[in-house]
C-alpha positions, 0 to 999 in steps of 0.5 A, a space after each residue: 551821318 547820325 546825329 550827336 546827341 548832346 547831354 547837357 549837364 546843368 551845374 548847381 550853384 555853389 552856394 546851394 552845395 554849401 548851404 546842404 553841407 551845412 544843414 548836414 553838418 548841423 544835422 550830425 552835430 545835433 544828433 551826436 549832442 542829443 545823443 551825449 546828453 541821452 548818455 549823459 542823462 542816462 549816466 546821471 540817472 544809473 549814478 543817482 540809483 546806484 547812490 540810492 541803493 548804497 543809501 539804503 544798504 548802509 541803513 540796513 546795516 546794524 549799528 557799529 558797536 563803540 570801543 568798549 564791550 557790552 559788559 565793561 561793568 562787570 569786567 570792572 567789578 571783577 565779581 564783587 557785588 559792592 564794586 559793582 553797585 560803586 560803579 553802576 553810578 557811571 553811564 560810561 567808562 568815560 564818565 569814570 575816568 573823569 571822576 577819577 581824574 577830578 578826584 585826584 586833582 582834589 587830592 593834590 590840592 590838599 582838599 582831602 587828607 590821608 587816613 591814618 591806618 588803625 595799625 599804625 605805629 608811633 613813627 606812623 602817628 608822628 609823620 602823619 600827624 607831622 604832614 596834616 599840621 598836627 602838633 606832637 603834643 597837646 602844648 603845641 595847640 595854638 591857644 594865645 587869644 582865648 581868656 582861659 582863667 588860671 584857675 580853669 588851666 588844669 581843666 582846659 588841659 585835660 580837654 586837649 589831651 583828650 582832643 590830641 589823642 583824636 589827632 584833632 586839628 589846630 583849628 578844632 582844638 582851639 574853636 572846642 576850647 573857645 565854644 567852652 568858654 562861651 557856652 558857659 558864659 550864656 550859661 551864667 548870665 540865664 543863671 543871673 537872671 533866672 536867679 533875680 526872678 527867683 527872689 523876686 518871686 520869693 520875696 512877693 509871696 513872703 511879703 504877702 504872707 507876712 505882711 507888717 512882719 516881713 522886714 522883721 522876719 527877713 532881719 531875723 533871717 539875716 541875723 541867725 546868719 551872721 551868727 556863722 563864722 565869717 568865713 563860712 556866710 558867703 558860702 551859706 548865702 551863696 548856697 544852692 539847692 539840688 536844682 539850682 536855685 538859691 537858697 535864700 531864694 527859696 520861700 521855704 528855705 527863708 520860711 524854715 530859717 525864720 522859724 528857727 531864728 524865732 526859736 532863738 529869739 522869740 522877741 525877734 530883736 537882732 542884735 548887732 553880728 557878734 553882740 552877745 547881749 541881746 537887750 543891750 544890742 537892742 537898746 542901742 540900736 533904738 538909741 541910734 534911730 531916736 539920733 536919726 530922728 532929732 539929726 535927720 528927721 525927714 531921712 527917718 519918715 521916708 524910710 519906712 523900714 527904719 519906723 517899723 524897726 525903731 516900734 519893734 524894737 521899743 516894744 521889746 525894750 517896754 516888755 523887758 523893761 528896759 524903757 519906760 511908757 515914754 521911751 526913756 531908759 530905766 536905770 536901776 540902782 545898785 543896792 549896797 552891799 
């Protein structure tokens, strides 16, 4: 009888099955996640280069040109050579259109004002002149305030017809008229008192010259005026010399008046204005001060002046024997007939 022979197969434990399966499961698992993170890495990788590579294209690249061609300036000036140096002052064609905006906002708010044409007409000239607040005609400038004397109104007429014809403005007008009257206001006071330096000067270099005569010598100057009609000595002694000085504040002037007044008068006694007879004017004259004298003699010995006179004129009266040694008038008695 032959022999069975038996083969026993040993069964593993579930668990060791289990415990396999796993392992190759997280065998794969971790194959497959490394290789994702290889495609992945390997994606990132192409991604960056190919960034790179478009980086480095768009640098290559020339600059995009702006809106406006190379030559925006000379299309502008359109061959004009002054046009052109106008507009070279703008870097752009931007920077132009903001000046002209800019201008044009100055333009409305009145801040310039329109030229008038040379050619204009009359109708021009008047709604020009109309719109820039220009009066028609030179009475319509605004004067009121302004000291103008009576005297002076042709004069200041004839300077607006002038200013009106140059279409000046209200304002001008009135500060042209203004700044006449005060230029001769300083004017006049520099001649005042230039004037009073004038006949100080004047009179210190007569007084040294003459000395003890000078009160007598300037009485003979003021009596050879006063021998003018009245009307005419204001005019004589507010007269002037070519550059303007007075003349009685001239030494010369004085100088050749008394010489003259000397030849008149060679005593050099003043008569009274309008006296005609010299010694009977000198003898009154000299009968006035001997009155001051008894009246008032302390007024008569603090005016030197006076005492210098009253000597002056007893000197004349004792050579033409009008007084005596002693001051007393000589009375001569009529012979009979």
């Amino acid at each position: 009888m032959a022999e069975e022979t038996a083969t026993t197969v040993k069964a593993e434990p579930a668990t060791t099955i289990a415990a396999d399966t796993t392992t190759a499961a997280t065998t794969t698992a971790a194959t497959t996640t490394d290789q994702a993170a290889t495609r992945t890495a390997a994606t990132t990788t192409d991604k960056a280069a190919a960034t790179t590579t478009a980086a480095s294209t768009t640098e290559a690249k020339p600059e995009a040109k702006g809106a406006w061609p190379d030559n925006w300036l000379e299309r502008l000036a359109k061959g004009d050579a002054d046009r052109a140096k106008d507009l070279k002052k703008f870097q752009s064609p931007e920077a132009l259109a903001d000046s002209y905006v800019s201008l044009q906002k100055r333009f409305s708010s009145g801040e310039y004002k329109s030229v008038l044409p040379k050619d204009a007409t009359d109708a021009d000239i008047t709604a020009w002149r109309k719109d820039n607040g220009i009066p028609e005609k030179p009475e319509g400038y605004d004067l009121k305030g302004l000291e103008i004397p009576e005297t002076d109104k042709d004069i200041v007429g004839k300077i607006i017809e002038r200013l009106h014809k140059t279409n000046a403005s209200p304002a001008i007008a009135r500060e042209a008229i203004a700044a006449y009257y005060e230029e001769q206001k300083r004017q006049y006071s520099e001649r005042l008192a230039k004037d009073e330096d004038q006949r100080q000067a004047t009179l210190d270099a007569l007084n040294q010259e003459w000395s003890g005569q000078f009160r007598r010598n300037l009485n003979l100057t003021k009596g050879l005026l006063d021998k003018f009609p009245e009307t005419v000595r204001a005019s004589i002694a507010s007269a002037r010399l070519p550059d303007g000085t007075l003349l009685f504040n001239n030494a010369d002037a004085v100088r050749g008046l008394t010489a003259l007044a000397l030849e008149l008068n060679p005593a050099g006694i003043i008569a009274p204005a309008g006296e005609g007879n010299i010694q009977k004017g000198a003898l009154d004259e000299y009968k006035d001060i001997q009155k001051l004298m008894r009246e008032n003699r302390r007024a008569y010995d603090r005016d030197a002046g006076k005492q210098a006179r009253f000597l002056e004129l007893a000197d004349y009266l004792k050579n033409n024997e009008i007084i005596d040694g002693f001051g007393n008038e000589i009375v001569r008695k009529q012979k009979a007939a």
